[in-house]
PyMOL Python script that loads the backbone (N, CA, C, O; Angstrom):
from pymol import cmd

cmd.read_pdbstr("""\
ATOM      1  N   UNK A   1     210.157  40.981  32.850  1.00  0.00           N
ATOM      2  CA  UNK A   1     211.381  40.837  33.601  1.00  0.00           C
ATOM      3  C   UNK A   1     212.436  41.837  33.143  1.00  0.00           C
ATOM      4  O   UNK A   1     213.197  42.366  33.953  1.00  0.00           O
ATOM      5  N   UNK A   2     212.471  42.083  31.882  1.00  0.00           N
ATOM      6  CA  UNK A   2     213.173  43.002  31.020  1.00  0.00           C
ATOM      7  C   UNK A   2     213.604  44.248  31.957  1.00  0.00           C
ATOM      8  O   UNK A   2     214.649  44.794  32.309  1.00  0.00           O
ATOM      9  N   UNK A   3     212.453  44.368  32.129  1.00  0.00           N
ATOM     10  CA  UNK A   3     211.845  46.258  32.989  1.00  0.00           C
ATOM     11  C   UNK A   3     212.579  46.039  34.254  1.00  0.00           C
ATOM     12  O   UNK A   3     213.420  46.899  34.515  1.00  0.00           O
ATOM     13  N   UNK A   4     212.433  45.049  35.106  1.00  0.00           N
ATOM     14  CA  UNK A   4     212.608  44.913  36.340  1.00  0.00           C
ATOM     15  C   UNK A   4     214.297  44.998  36.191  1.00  0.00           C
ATOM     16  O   UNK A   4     214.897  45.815  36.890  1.00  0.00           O
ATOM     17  N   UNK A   5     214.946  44.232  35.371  1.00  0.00           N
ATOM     18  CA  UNK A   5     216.673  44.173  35.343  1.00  0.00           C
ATOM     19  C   UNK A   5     216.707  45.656  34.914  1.00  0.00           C
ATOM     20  O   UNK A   5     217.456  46.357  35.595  1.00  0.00           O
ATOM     21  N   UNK A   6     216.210  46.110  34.171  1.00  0.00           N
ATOM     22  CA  UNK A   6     216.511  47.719  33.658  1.00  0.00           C
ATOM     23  C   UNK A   6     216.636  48.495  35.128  1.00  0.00           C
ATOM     24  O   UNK A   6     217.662  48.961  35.622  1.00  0.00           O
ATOM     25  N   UNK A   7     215.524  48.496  35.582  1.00  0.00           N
ATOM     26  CA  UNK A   7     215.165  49.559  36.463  1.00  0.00           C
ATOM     27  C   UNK A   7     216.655  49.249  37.826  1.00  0.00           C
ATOM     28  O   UNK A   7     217.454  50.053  38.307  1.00  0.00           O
ATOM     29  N   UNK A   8     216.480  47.793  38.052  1.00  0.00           N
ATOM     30  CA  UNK A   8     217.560  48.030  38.603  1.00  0.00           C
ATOM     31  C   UNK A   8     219.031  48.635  38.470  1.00  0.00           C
ATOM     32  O   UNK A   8     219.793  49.126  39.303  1.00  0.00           O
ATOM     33  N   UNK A   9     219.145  48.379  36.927  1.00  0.00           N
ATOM     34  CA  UNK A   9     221.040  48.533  36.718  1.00  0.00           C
ATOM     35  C   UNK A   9     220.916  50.278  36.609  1.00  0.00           C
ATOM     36  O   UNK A   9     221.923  50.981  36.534  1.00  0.00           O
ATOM     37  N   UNK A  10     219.678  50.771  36.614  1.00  0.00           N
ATOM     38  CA  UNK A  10     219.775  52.716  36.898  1.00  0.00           C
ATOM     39  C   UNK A  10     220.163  52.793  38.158  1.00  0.00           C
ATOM     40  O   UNK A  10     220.987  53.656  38.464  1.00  0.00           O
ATOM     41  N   UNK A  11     219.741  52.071  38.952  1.00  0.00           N
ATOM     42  CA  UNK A  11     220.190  52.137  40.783  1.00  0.00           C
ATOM     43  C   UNK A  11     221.258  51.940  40.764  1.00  0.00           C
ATOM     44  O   UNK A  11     221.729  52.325  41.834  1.00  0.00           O
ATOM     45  N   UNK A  12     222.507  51.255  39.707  1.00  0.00           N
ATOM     46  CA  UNK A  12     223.368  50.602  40.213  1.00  0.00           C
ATOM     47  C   UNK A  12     223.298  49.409  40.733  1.00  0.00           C
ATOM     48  O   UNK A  12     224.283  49.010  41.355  1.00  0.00           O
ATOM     49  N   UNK A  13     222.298  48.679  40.627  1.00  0.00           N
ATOM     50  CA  UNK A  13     222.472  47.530  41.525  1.00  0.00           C
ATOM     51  C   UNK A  13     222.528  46.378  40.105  1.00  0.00           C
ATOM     52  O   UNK A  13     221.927  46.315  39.033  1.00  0.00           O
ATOM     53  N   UNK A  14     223.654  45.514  40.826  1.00  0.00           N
ATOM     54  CA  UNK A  14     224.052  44.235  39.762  1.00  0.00           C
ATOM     55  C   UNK A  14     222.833  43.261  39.842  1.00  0.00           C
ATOM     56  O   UNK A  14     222.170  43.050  40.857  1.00  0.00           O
ATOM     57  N   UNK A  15     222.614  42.618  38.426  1.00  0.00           N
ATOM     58  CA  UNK A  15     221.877  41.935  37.879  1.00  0.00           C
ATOM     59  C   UNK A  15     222.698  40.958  37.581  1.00  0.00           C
ATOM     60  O   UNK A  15     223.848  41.197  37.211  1.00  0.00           O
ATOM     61  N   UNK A  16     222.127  39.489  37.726  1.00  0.00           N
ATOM     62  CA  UNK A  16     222.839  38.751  36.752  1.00  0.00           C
ATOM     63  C   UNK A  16     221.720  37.822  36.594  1.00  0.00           C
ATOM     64  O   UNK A  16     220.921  37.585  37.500  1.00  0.00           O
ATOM     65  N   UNK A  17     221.683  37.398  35.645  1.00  0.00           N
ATOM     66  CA  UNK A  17     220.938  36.286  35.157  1.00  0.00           C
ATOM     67  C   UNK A  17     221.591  34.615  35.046  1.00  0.00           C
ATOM     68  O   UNK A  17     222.645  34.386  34.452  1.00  0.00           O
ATOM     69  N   UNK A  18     220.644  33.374  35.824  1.00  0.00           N
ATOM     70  CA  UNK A  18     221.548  32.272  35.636  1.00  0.00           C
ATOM     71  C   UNK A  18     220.384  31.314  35.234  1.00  0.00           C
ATOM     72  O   UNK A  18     219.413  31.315  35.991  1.00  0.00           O
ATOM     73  N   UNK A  19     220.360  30.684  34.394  1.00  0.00           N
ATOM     74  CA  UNK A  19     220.001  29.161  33.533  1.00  0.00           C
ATOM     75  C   UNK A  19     220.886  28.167  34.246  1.00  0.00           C
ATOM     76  O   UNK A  19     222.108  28.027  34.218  1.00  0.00           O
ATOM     77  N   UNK A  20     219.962  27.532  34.878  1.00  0.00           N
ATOM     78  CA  UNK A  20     220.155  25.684  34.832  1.00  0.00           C
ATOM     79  C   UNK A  20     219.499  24.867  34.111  1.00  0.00           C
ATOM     80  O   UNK A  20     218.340  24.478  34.254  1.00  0.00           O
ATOM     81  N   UNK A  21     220.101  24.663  33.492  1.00  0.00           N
ATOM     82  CA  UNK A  21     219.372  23.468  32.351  1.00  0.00           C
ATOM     83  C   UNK A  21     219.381  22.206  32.823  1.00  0.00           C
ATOM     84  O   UNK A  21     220.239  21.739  33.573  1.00  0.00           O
ATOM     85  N   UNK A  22     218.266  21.547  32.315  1.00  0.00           N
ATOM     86  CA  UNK A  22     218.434  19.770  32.205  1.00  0.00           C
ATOM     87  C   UNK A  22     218.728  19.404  30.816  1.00  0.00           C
ATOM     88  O   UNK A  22     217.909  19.142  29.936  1.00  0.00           O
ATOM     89  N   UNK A  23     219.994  19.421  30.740  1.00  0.00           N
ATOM     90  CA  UNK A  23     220.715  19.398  29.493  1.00  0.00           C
ATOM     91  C   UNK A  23     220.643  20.617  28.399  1.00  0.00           C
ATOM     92  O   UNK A  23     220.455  21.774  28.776  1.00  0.00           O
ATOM     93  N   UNK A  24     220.817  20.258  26.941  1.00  0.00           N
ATOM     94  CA  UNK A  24     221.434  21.191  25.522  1.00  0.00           C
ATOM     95  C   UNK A  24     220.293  22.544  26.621  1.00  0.00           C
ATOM     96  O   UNK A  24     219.278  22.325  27.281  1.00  0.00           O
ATOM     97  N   UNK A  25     220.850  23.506  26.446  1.00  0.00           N
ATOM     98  CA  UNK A  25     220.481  24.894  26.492  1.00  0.00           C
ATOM     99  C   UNK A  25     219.763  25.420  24.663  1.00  0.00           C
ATOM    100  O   UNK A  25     220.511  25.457  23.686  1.00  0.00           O
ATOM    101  N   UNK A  26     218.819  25.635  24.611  1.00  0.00           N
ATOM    102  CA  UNK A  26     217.809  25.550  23.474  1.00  0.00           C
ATOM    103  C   UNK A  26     218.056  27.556  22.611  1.00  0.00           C
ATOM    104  O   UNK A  26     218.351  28.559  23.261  1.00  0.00           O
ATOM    105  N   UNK A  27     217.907  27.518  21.710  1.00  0.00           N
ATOM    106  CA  UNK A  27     218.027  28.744  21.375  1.00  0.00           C
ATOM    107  C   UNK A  27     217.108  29.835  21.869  1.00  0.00           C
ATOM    108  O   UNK A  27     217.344  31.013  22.136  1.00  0.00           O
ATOM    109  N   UNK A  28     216.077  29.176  21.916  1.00  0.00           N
ATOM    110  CA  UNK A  28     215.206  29.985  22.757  1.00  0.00           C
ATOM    111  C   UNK A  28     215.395  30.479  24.167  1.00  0.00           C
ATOM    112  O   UNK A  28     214.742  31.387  24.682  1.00  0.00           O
ATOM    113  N   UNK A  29     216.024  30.026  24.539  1.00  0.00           N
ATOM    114  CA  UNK A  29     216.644  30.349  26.015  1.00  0.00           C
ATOM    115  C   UNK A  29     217.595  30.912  26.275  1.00  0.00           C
ATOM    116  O   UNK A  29     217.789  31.596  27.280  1.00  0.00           O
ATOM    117  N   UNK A  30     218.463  30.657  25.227  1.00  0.00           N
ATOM    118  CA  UNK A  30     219.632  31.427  25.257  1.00  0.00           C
ATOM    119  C   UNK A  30     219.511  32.943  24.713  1.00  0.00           C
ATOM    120  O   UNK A  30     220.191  33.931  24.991  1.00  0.00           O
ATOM    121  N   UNK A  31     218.702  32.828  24.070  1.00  0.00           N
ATOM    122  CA  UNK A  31     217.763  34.563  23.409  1.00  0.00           C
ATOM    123  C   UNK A  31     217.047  35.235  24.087  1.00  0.00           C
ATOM    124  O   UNK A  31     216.947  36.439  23.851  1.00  0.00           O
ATOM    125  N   UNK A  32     216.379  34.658  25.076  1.00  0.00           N
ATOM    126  CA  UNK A  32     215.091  35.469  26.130  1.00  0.00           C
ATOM    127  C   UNK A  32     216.710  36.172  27.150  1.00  0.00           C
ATOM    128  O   UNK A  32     217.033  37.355  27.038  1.00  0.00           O
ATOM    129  N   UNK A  33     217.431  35.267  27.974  1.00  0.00           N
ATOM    130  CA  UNK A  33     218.482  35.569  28.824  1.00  0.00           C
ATOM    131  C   UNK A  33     219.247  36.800  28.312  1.00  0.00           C
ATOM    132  O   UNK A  33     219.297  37.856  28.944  1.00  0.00           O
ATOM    133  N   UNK A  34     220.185  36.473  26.435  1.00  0.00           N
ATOM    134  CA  UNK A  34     220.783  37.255  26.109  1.00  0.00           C
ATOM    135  C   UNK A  34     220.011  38.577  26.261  1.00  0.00           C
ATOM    136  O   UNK A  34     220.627  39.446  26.879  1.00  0.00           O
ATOM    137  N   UNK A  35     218.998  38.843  25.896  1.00  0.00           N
ATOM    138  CA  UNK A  35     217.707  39.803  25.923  1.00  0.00           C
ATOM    139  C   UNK A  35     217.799  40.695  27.057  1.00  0.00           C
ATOM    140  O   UNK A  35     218.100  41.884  27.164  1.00  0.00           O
ATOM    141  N   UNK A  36     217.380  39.589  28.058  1.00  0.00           N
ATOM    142  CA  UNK A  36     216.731  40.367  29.517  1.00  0.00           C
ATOM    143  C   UNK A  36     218.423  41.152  30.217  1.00  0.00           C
ATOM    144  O   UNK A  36     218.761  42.333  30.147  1.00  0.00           O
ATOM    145  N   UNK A  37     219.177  40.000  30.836  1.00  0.00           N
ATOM    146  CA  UNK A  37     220.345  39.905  31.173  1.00  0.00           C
ATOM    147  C   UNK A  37     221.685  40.845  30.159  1.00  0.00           C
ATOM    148  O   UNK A  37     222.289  41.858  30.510  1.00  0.00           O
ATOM    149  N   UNK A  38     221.796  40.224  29.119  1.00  0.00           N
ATOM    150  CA  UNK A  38     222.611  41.033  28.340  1.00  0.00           C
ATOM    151  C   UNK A  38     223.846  39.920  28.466  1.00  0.00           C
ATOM    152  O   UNK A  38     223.521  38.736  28.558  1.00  0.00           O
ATOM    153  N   UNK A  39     225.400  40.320  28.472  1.00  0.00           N
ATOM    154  CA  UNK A  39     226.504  39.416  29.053  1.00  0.00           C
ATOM    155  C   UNK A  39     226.341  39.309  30.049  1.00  0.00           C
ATOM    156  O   UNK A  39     226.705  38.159  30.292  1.00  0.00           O
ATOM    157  N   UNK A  40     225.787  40.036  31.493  1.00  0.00           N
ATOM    158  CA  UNK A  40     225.424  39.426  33.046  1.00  0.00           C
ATOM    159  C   UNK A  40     224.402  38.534  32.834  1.00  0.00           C
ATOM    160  O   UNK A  40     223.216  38.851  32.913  1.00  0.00           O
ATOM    161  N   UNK A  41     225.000  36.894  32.441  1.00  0.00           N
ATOM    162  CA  UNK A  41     224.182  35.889  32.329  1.00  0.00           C
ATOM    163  C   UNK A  41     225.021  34.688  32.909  1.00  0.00           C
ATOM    164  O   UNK A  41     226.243  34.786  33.023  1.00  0.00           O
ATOM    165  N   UNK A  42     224.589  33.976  33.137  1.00  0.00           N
ATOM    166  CA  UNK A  42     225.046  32.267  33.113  1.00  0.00           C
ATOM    167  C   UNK A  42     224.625  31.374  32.371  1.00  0.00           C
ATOM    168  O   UNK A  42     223.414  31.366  32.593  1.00  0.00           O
ATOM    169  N   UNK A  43     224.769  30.874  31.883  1.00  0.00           N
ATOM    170  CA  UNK A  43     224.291  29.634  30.713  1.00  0.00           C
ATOM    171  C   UNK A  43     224.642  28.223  31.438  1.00  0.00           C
ATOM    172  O   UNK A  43     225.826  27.974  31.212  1.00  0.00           O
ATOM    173  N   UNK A  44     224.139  27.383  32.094  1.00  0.00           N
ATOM    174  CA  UNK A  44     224.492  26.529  32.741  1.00  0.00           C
ATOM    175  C   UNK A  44     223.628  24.912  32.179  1.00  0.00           C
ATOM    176  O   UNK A  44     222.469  24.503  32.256  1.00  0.00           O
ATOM    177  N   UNK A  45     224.723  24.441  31.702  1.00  0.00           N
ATOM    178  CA  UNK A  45     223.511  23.095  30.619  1.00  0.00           C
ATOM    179  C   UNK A  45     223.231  21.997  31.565  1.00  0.00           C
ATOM    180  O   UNK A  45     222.407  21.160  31.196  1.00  0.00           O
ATOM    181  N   UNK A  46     224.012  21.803  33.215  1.00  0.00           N
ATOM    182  CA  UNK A  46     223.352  20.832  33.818  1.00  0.00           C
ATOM    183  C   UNK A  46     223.958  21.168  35.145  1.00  0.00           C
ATOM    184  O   UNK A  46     224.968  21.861  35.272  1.00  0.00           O
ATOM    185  N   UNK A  47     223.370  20.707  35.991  1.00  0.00           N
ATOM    186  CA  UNK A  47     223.869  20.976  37.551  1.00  0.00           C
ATOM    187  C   UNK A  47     225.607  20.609  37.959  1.00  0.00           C
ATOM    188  O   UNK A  47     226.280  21.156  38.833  1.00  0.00           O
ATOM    189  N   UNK A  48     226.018  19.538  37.033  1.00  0.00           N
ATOM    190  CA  UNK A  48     227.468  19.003  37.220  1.00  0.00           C
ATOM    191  C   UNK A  48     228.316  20.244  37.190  1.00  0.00           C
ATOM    192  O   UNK A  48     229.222  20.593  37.946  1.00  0.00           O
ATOM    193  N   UNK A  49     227.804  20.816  36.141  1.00  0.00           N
ATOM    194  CA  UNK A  49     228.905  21.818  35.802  1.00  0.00           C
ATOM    195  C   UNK A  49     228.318  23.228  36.164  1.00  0.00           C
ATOM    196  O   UNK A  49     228.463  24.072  35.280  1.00  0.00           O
ATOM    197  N   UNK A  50     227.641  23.654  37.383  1.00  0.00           N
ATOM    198  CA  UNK A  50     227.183  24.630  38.130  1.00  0.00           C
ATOM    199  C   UNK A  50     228.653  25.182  38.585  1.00  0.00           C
ATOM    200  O   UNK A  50     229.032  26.315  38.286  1.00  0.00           O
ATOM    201  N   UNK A  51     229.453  24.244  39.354  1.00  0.00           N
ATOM    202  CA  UNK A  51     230.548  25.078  40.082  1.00  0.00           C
ATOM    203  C   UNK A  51     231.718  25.775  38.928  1.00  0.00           C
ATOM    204  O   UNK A  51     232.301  26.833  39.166  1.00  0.00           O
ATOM    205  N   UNK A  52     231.894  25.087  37.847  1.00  0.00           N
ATOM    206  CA  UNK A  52     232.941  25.688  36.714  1.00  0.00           C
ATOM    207  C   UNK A  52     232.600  26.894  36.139  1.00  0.00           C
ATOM    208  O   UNK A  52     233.356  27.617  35.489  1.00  0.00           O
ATOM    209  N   UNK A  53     230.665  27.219  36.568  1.00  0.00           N
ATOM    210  CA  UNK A  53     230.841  28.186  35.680  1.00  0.00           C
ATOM    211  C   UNK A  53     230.585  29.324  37.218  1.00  0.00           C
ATOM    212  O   UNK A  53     230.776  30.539  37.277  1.00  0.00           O
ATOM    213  N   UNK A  54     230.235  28.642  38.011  1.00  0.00           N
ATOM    214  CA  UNK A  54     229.755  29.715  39.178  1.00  0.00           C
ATOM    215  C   UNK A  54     231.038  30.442  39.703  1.00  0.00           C
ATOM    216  O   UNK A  54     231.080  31.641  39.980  1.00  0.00           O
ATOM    217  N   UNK A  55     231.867  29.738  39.783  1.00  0.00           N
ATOM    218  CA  UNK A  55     232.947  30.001  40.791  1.00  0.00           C
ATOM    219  C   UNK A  55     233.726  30.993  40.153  1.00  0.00           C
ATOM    220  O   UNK A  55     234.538  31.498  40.928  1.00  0.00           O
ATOM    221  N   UNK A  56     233.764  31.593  38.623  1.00  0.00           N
ATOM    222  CA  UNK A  56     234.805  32.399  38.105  1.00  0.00           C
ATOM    223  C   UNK A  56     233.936  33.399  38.103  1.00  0.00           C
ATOM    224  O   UNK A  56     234.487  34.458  37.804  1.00  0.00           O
ATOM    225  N   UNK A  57     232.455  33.525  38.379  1.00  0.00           N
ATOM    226  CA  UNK A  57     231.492  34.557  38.412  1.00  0.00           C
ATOM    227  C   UNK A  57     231.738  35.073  40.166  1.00  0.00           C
ATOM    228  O   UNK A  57     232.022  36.209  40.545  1.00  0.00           O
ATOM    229  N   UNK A  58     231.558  34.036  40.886  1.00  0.00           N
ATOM    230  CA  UNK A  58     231.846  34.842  42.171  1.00  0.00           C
ATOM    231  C   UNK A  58     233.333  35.549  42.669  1.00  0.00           C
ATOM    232  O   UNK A  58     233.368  36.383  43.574  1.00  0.00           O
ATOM    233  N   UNK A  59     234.552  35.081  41.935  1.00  0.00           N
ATOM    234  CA  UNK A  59     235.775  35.669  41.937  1.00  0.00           C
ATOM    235  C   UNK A  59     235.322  37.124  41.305  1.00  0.00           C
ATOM    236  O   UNK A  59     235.328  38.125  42.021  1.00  0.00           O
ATOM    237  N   UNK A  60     235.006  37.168  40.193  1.00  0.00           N
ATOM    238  CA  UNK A  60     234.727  38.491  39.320  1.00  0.00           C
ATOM    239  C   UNK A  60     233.775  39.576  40.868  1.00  0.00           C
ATOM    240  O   UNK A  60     234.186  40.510  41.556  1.00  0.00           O
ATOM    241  N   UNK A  61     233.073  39.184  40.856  1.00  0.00           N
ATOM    242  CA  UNK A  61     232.233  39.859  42.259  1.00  0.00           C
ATOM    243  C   UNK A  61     232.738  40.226  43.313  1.00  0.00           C
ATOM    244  O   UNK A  61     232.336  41.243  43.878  1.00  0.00           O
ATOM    245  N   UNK A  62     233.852  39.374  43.857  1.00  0.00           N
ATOM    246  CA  UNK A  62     234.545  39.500  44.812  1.00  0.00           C
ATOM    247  C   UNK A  62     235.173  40.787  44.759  1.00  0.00           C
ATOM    248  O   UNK A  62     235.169  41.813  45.440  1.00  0.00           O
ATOM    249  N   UNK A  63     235.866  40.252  43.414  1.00  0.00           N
ATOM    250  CA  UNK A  63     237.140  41.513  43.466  1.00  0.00           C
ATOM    251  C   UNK A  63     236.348  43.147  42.833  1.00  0.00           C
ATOM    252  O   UNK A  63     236.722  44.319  42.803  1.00  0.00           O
ATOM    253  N   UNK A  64     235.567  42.682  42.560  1.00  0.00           N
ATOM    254  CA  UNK A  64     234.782  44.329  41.956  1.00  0.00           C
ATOM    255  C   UNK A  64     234.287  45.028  43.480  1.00  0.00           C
ATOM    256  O   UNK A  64     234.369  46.233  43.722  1.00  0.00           O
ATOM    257  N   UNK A  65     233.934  44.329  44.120  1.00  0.00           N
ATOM    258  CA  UNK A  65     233.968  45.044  45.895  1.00  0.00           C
ATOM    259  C   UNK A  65     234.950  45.372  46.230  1.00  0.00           C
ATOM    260  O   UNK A  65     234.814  45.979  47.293  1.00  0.00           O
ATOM    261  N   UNK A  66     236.181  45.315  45.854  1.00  0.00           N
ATOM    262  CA  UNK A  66     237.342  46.011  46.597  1.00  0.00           C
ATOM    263  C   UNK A  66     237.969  46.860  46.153  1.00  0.00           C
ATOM    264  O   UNK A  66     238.880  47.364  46.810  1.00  0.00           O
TER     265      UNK A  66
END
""", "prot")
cmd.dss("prot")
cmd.show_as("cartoon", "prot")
cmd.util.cbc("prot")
cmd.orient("prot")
């Protein structure tokens, strides 16, 4: 997967990586993501809290298009 996010961010094209967890987010997971992804990640420990972390990621997106 590594290769595949690489090859894209040479195109320019945004990557982001997102984790939904069913609960604690495990170190191991949080290491493969940090890895592949880099800071274009989401760390998300349960579906409740999908919109708190989604919604300041799609503002950031928004405004980088304009």
């Amino acid at each position: 997967m590594f290769l595949v996010v690489s090859e894209a961010c040479k195109k320019w094209i945004d990557v982001i990586g997102m984790l939904l967890a069913d609960g604690e987010i495990d170190e191991r997971e949080d290491s493969i993501m940090r890895y592949t992804y880099g800071k274009e990640r989401l760390m998300i420990p349960s579906m409740t809290e999908l919109p708190e972390h989604f919604a300041p990621l799609l503002k950031r997106l928004l405004f980088r298009g304009i």
